[in-house]
N, C-alpha and C positions, 0 to 999 in steps of 0.2 A: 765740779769741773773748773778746770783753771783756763789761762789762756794756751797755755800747752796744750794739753788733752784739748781743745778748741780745734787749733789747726788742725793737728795730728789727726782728727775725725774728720774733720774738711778738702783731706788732700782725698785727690782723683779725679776722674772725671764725671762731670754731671749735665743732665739734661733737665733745663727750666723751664718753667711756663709761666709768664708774668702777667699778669692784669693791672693797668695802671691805667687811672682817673688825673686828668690833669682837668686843674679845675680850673684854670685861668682863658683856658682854651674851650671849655668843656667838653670834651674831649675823651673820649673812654679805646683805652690801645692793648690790644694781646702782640706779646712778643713771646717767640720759642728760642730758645738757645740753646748752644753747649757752653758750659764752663770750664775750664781746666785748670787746677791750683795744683801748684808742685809746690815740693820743699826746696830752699834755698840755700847753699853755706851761708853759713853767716859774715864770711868773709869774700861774699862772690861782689866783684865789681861793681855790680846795682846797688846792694845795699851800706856797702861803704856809701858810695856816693849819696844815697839817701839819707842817712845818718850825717853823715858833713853836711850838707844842704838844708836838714833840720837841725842843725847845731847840738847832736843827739849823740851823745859817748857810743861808740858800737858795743864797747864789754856790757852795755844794760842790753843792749836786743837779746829777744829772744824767739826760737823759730818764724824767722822770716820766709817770706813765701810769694809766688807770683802766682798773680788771677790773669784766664786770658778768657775772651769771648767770643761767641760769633753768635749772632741772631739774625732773626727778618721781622719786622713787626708788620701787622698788618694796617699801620695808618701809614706808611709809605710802601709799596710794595717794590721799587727800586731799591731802596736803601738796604744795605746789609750796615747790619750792629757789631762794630768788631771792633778788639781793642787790648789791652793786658795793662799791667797796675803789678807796683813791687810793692808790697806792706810787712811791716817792720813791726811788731809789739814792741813797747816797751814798759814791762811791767813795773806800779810802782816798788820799791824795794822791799817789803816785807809783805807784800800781798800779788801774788798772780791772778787775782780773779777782776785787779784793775787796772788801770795805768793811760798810756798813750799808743794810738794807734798811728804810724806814720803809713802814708799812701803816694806812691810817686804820681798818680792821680785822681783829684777827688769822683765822689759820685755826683754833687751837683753842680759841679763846676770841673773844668777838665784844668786843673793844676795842681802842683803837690798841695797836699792838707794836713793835719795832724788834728784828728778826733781822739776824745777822751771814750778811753771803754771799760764798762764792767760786764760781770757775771752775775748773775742774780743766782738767787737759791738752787731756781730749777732749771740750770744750764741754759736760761737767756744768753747769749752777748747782744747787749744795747752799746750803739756806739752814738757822740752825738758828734759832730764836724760842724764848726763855723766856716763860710766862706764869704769873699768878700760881701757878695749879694744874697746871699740865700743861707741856710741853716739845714742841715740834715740829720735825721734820727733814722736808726736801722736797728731790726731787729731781727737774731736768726738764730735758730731753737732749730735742736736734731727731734723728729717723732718716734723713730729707728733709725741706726747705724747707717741706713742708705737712704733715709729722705731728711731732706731740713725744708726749714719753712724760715719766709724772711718777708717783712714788713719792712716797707721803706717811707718814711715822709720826706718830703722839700717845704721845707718853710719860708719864709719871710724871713731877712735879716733880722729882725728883732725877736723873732722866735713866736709871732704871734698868730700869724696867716697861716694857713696850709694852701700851697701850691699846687702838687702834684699828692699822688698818692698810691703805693703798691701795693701787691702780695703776688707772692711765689714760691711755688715749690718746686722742689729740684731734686731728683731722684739721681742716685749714684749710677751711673752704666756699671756694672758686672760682667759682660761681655767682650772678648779679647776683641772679635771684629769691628764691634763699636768704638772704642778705643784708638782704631787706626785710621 
């Protein structure tokens, strides 16, 4: 699998279920969500401006895409989890299976980022993202065409601490009614 076939199996709509251990708080949080990733042109106004703002040639993107969310988690029961993010691949030049990941917002930090990502053998994508204070590793594997699973860490800026900690799985809705 490349980063093509990546997206391409990623687009639709999905319902998550997260478990996350923040460990600095100790702290253990279930969130439910939906996800919605659509395809992008490559030339839609987001991701020009993403590519300019990462100083990132556009003719290297390839299948860009937007992530949107909505959850509730249960250590606030006020809060809703909601949000959407442009990301850009941009694979190295004679390999799709790695390259640069552009995000108009990071996961542990809420501003643009550009994580490094590859494909491992058995259709991993591992991405990793520096940010200014924290360091972030993801990792999300399809089991079947309609569930992925995804490990998330937040690290320590130096990449040594573990912060937070995830897993989730996230099932494709199939259903027209669901969907709307």
């Amino acid at each position: 699998m490349d980063v093509v076939e990546f997206v391409e199996r990623s687009i639709g709509h999905w319902r998550s279920q997260r478990s996350g251990h923040n460990l600095a708080f100790s702290h253990f949080e279930e969130v439910r969500s939906t996800i919605d990733i659509v395809s992008l042109p490559k030339m839609a106004p987001e991701v020009i401006e993403l590519c300019k703002s990462s100083e990132v040639d556009i003719a290297k993107a390839v299948s860009p895409f937007k992530m949107s969310w909505q959850g509730e988690s249960d250590w606030d029961d006020d809060e809703v989890i909601e949000g959407s993010c442009v990301l850009v691949p941009i694979p190295d030049v004679d390999n799709l299976k790695k390259g640069k990941l552009l995000r108009s917002q990071g996961y542990a930090e809420t501003i643009a980022a550009v994580g490094e990502y590859q494909i491992t053998e058995d259709g991993t994508f591992v991405l990793h993202t520096e940010y200014d204070r924290a360091a972030a590793e993801e990792k999300i594997w399809f089991g079947t065409p309609n569930l992925r699973f995804r490990v998330s860490l937040i690290k320590t800026s130096d990449g040594k601490g573990v912060l937070t900690a995830s897993f989730s799985s996230e099932i494709r809705s199939l259903s027209k009614e669901e969907e709307s």
